[in-house]
N, C-alpha and C positions, 0 to 999 in steps of 0.2 A: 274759736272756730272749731277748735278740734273735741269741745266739751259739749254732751248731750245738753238741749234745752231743757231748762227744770219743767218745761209742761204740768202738768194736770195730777198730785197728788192723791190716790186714788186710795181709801181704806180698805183694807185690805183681810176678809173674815177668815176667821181663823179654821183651818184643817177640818174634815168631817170626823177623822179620826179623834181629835182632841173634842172634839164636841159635835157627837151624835144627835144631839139635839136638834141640829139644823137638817139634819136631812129628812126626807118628807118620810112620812108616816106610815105609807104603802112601802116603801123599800123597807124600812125600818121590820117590817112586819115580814114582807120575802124574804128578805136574811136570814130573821129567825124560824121560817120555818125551811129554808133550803140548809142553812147549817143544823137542824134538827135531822133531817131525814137524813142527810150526808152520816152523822153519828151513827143514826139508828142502823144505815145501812152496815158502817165499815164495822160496827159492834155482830152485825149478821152475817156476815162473812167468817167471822169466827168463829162462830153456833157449829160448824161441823165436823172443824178441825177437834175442838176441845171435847165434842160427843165423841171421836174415833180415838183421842188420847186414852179418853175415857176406858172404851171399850178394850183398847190397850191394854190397861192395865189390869181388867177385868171388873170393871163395871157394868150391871146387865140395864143399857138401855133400850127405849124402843128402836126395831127398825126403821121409823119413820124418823124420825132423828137424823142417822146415817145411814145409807142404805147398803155400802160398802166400805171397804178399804182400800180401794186404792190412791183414795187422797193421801190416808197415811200414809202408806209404803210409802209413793212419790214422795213424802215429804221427810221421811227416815233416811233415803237415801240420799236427798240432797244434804240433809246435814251429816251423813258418812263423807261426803265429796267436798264439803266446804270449807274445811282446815286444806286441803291442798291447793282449792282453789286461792284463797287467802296466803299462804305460804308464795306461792308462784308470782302471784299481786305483788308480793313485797319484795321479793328478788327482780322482780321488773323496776321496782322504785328504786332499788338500794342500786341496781343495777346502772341507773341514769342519775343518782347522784353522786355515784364514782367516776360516771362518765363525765360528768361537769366539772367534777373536783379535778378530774386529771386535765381538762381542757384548759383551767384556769391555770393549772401550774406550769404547763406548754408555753404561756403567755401567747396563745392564738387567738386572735379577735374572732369574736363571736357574730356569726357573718349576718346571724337574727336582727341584731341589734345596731348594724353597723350607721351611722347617721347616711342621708341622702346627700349625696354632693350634686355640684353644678349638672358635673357631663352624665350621671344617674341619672337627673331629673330631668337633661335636655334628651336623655335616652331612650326616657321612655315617655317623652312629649315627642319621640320623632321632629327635634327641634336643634337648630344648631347653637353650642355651649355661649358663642359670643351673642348672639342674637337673646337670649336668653338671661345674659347678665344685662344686657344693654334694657330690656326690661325690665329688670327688678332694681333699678338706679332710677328708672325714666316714675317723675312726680304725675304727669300724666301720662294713660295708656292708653291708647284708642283700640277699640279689639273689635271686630267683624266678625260678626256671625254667617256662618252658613246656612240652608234651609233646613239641617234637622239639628241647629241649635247649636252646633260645634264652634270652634271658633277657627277660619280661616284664617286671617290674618289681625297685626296685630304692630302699631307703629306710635313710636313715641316722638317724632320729629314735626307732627305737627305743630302749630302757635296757635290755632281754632282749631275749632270742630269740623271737619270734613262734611262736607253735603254729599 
């Protein structure tokens, strides 16, 4: 009674991932031309950076190329500000694994993780604790719904089903 019926045997094909082949022909074709253009684009996004490196260093290209610098600069000073940004990042990390380390040597339960008990769950079912056991013992449960689906009540002292 408590073991699924072996029902209906179904085989079962295998992943489109493992075999491409099965997927129809039109996608097969949009994939590869939306992962084409995806490259092409993220490859063209770098055409202006690497033309303004360029001119950086003094290579003479055209203006049409780059037409300024302030992408550079913007991007010189981010990498002036990104070892401190990074540094800070890690004093936050190293920061909160000292703080764990010390939690755990306190032997303070960690209030994250604490399991849910009875009077928790009857607490926040707005439910009273012994009503609450007396349901999770009772083999059948007869539960009533409310009109937006909630459950109002809920009684295990039946022997039928209530009409």
């Amino acid at each position: 009674m408590d073991q699924s019926r072996p029902g209906r045997q179904t085989r079962r094909l295998p992943l489109i991932i493992e075999r491409s082949d099965l997927t129809h022909p039109l996608r097969r074709v949009l994939a590869l031309v939306i992962t084409t253009a995806a490259w092409g684009l993220w490859i063209a996004m770098w055409i202006p950076f690497i033309a303004a490196l360029g001119r950086y260093y003094g290579y003479h290209l055209p203006e049409i190329t780059f037409p300024s610098q302030i992408s550079l600069d913007s991007f010189l000073a981010l990498i002036r500000v990104t070892p401190y940004v990074l540094a800070f990042a890690m004093l936050i990390a190293l920061a909160s694994i000292l703080g764990e380390k010390i939690k755990a040597r306190t032997h303070k339960k960690n209030e994250r993780w604490r399991p849910v008990g009875m009077e928790r769950l009857a607490t926040g079912a707005a439910l009273d604790p012994e009503l609450l056991a007396q349901w999770q013992i009772a083999r059948i449960l007869y539960v009533e719904h409310g009109p937006l689906g909630r459950v109002t009540n809920a009684s295990a002292t039946y022997t039928s089903r209530p009409d």
